[in-house]
C-alpha positions as CSV (number, residue, x, y, z in Angstrom):
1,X,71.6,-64.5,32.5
2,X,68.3,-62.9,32.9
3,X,66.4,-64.2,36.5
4,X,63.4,-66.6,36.0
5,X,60.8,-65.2,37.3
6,X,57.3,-66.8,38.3
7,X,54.4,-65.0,38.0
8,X,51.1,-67.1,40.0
9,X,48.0,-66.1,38.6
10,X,44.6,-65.4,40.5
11,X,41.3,-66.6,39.3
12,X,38.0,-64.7,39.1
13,X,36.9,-62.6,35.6
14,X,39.5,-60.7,33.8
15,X,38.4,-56.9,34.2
16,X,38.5,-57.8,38.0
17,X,42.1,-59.9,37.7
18,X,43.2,-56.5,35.8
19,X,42.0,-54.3,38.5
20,X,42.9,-55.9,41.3
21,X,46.6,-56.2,39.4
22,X,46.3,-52.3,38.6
23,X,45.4,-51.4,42.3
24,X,48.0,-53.3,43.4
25,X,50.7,-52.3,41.1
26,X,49.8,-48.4,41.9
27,X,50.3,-49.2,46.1
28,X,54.1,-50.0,45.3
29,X,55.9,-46.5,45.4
30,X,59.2,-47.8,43.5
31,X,57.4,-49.3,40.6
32,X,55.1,-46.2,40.6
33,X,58.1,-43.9,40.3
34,X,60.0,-46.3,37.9
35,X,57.4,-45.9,35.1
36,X,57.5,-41.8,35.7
37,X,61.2,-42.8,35.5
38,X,61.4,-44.8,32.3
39,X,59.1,-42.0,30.5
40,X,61.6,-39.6,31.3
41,X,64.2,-41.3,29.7
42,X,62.5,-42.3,26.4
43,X,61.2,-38.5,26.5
44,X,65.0,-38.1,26.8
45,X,65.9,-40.4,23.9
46,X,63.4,-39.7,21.6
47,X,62.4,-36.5,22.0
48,X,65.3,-34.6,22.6
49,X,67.2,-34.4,19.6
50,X,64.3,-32.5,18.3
51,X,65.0,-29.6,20.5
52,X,68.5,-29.7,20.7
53,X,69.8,-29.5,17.1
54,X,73.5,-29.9,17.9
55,X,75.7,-32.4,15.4
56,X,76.5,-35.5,17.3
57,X,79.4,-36.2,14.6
58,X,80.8,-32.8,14.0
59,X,84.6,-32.4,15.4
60,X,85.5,-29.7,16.1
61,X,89.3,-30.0,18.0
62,X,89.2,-26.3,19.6
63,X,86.3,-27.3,21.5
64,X,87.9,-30.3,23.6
65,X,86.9,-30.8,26.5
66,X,84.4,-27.6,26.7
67,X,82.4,-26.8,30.0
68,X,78.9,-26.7,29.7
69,X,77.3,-23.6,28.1
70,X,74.3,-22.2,26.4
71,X,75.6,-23.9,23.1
72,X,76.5,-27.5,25.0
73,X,74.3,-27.9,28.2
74,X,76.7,-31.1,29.0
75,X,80.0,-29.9,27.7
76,X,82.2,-31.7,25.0
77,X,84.1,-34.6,24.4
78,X,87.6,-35.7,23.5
79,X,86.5,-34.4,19.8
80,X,85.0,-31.5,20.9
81,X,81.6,-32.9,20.3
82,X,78.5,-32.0,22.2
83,X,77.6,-34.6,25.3
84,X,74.1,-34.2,25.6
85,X,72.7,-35.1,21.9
86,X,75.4,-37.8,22.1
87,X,73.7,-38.6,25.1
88,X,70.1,-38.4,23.3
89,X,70.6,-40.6,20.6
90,X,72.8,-43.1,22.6
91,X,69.4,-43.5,24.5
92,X,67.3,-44.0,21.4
93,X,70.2,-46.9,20.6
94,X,70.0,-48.6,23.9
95,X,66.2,-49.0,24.0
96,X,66.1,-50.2,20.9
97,X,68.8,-52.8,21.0
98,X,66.4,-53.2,24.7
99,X,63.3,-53.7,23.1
100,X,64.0,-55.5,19.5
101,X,66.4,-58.0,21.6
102,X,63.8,-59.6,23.9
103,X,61.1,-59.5,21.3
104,X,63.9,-61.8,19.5
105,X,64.3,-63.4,22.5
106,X,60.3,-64.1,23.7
107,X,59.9,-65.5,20.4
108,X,62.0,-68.3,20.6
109,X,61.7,-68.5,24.2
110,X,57.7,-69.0,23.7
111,X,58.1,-71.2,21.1
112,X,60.7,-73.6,22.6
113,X,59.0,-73.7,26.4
114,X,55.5,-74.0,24.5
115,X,56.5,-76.5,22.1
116,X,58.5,-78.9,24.6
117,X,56.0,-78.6,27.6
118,X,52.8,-78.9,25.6
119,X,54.1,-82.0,23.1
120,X,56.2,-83.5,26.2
121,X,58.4,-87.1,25.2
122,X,60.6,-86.9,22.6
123,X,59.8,-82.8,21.6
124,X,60.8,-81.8,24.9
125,X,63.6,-84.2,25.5
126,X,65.3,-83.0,22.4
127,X,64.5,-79.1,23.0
128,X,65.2,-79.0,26.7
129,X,68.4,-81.1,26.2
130,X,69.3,-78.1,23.3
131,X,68.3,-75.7,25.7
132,X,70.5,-76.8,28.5
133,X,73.5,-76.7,26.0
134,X,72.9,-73.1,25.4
135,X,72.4,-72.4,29.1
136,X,75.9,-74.8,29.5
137,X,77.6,-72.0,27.3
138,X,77.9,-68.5,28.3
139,X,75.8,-66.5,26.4
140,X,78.4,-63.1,26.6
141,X,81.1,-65.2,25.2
142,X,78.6,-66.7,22.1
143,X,77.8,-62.8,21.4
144,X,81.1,-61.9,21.1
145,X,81.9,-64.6,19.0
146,X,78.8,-63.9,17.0
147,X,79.7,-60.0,16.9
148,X,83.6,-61.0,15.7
149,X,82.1,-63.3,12.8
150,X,79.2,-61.3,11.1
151,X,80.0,-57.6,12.0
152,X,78.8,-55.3,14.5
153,X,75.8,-52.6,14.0
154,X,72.4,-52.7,15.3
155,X,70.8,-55.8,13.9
156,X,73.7,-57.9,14.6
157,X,73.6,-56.3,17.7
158,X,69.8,-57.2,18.4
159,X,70.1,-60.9,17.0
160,X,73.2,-61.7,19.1
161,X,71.8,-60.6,22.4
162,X,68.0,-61.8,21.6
163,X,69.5,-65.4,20.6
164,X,71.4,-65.7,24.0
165,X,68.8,-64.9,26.2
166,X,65.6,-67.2,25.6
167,X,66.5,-70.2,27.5
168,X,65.4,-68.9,30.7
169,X,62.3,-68.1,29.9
170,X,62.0,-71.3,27.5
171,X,62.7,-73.6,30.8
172,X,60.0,-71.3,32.7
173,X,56.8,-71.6,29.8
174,X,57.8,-75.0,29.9
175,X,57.0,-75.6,33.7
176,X,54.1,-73.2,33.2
177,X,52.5,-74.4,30.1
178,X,52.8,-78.6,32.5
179,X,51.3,-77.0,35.3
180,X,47.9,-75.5,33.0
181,X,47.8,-78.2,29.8
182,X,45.8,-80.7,32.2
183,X,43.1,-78.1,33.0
184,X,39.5,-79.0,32.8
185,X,39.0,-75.6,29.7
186,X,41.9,-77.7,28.0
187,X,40.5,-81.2,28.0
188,X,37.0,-80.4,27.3
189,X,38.6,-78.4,24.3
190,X,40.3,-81.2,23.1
191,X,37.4,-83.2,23.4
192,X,35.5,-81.0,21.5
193,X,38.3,-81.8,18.5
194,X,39.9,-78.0,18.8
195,X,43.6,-78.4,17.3
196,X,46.5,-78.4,19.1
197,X,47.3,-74.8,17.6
198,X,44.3,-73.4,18.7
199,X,44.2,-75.0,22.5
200,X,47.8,-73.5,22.6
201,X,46.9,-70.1,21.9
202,X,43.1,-69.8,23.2
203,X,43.6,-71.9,26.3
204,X,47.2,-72.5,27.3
205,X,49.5,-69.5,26.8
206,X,46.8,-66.6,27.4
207,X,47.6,-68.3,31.4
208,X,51.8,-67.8,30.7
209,X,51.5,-64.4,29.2
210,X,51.9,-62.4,32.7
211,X,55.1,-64.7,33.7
212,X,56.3,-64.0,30.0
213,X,55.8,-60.3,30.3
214,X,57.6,-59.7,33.9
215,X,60.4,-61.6,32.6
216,X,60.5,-59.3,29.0
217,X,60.6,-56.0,31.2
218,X,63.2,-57.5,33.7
219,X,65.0,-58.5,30.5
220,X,64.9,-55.2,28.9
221,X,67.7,-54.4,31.3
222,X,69.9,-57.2,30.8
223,X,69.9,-56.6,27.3
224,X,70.4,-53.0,28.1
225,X,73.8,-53.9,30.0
226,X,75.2,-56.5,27.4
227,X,74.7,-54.1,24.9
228,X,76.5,-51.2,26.8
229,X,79.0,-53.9,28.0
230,X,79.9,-55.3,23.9
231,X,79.8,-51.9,23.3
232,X,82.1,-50.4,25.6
233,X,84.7,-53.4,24.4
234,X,84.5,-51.9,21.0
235,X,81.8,-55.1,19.7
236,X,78.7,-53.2,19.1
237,X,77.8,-49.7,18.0
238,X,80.5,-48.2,16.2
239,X,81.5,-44.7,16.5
240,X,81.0,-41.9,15.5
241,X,77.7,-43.4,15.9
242,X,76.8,-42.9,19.3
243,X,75.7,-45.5,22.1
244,X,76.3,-45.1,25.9
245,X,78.1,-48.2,26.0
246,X,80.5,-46.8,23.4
247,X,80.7,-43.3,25.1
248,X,81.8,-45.2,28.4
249,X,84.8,-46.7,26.0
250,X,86.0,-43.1,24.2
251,X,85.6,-41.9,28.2
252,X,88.1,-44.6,29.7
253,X,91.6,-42.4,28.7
254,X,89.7,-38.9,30.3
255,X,88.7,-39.9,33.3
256,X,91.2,-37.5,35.7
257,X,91.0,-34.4,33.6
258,X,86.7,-35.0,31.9
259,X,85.4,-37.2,34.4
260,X,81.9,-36.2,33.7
261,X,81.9,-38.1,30.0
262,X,82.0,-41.7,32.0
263,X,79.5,-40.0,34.5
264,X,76.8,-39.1,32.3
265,X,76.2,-42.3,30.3
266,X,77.1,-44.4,33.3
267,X,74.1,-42.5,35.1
268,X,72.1,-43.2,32.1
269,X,73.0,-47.1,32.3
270,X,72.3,-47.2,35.9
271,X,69.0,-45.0,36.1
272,X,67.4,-47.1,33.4
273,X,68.7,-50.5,34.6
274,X,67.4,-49.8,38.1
275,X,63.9,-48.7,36.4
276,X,63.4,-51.5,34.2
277,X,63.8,-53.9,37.3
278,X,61.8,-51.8,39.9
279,X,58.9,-51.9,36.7
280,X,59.4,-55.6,36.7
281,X,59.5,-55.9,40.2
282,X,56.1,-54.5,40.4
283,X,54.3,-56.2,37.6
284,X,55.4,-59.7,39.2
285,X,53.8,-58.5,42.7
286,X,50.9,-56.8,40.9
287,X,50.4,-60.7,39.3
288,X,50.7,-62.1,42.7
289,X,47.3,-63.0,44.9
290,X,49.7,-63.5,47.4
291,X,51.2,-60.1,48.1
């Protein structure tokens, strides 16, 4: 489950909010680092298979298990095929299952938390009573379920996670959207006749949109793990296409005599995990007045 996270927002104009938030995010060391971090690896991922032309299919049985060399910087695996653009593309896989899941997952988070805490009585009875159902259920098991029934692959992969993980934030718009739909900009907008479409998006939710965007980033890496975690139990990417969660599973059998094939994707897991939330960390402190 992806950790709510509260974002309080200081007043004044908004190129001063921004650079006070910039100047603030740049005095945190770890959050600094963790976006030098994070461009490293999608560098890594999206750039490197341009340079390194290897096959990330091709098997080739007399070069099991291979040292590294000029021809594979990280070696081979159990099919003789080379690590590192294995490694590459897995990235490019991860982010995007990353990325493409929490957008999924924003939406309908947004949308829920917007609809029941704006509309309040019976809209957000009925949506928060559906949203504590999902929450009730644990959203690994309803993707594996989901994964068994309609098929693995990347979009399956993408809704799954995505529709698992928006009831978090849904709860947390929800709270935010009570706290800022009595505001004096709101009531004189109704009061002017503005719709309830157009107070939503022009007066309410521009107020959310730093809470919503710490929790994306923070969520980036939970959606990094479940995928690497469905993948790993043979749910999500198939092979030979390559995925570090699936790398981690064709690893499991080598690990006394080719350690390094669970080390290197495991490394990948961890160092972009770690990032995500250290980025996270600091965009919720740079949104803080307080710290």
């Amino acid at each position: 489950m992806v950790p709510d996270v509260r974002v309080p927002v200081s007043g004044g104009s908004k190129p001063r909010r921004l650079s006070r938030r910039v100047r603030r995010f740049l005095r945190n060391p770890a959050a600094v680092a963790s976006v030098f971090v994070l461009l490293l690896i999608v560098a890594f991922s999206v750039l490197g298979p341009l340079f390194h032309k290897a096959s990330p299919t091709e098997i080739d049985f007399a070069s099991q298990f291979a040292r590294p060399s000029g021809a594979h910087p990280l070696g081979t695996d159990e099919n003789g095929r080379d690590v590192l653009i294995r490694l590459m593309l897995g990235g490019r896989v991860s982010l995007t299952v990353g990325f493409f899941a929490v957008l999924v997952s924003v939406v309908f988070g947004v949308l829920v938390g917007g609809l029941s805490g704006y509309f309040r009585g019976v809209t957000d009875a009925l949506l928060m009573r559906f949203t504590d159902g999902m929450l009730a259920i644990p959203g690994f098991f309803i993707a594996m379920l989901g994964l068994t029934f309609f098929g693995t692959g990347l979009l399956p992969l993408v809704l799954v996670i995505g529709l698992t993980s928006w009831m978090g934030l849904a709860r947390l718009v929800r709270s935010e959207i009570l706290r800022y739909r009595e505001e004096l900009a709101v009531e004189a907008a109704r009061a002017l006749g503005a719709g309830d479409a157009r107070i939503l998006m022009r007066h309410v939710l521009p107020h959310v949109a730093p809470t919503v965007i710490v929790n994306a980033t923070i969520g980036i890496s939970f959606a990094i793990l479940t995928e690497s975690a469905l993948s790993f139990l043979g749910l999500g990417i198939q092979p030979p296409a390559a995925s570090w969660g699936n790398m981690l599973n064709g690893a499991q059998n080598y690990l006394y005599n080719a350690p390094w094939l669970a080390l290197y994707p495991g490394a990948m897991i961890l160092l972009t995990v770690v990032a995500f939330n250290l980025f996270g960390d600091g965009l919720r402190d740079a949104n803080d007045p307080n710290a």
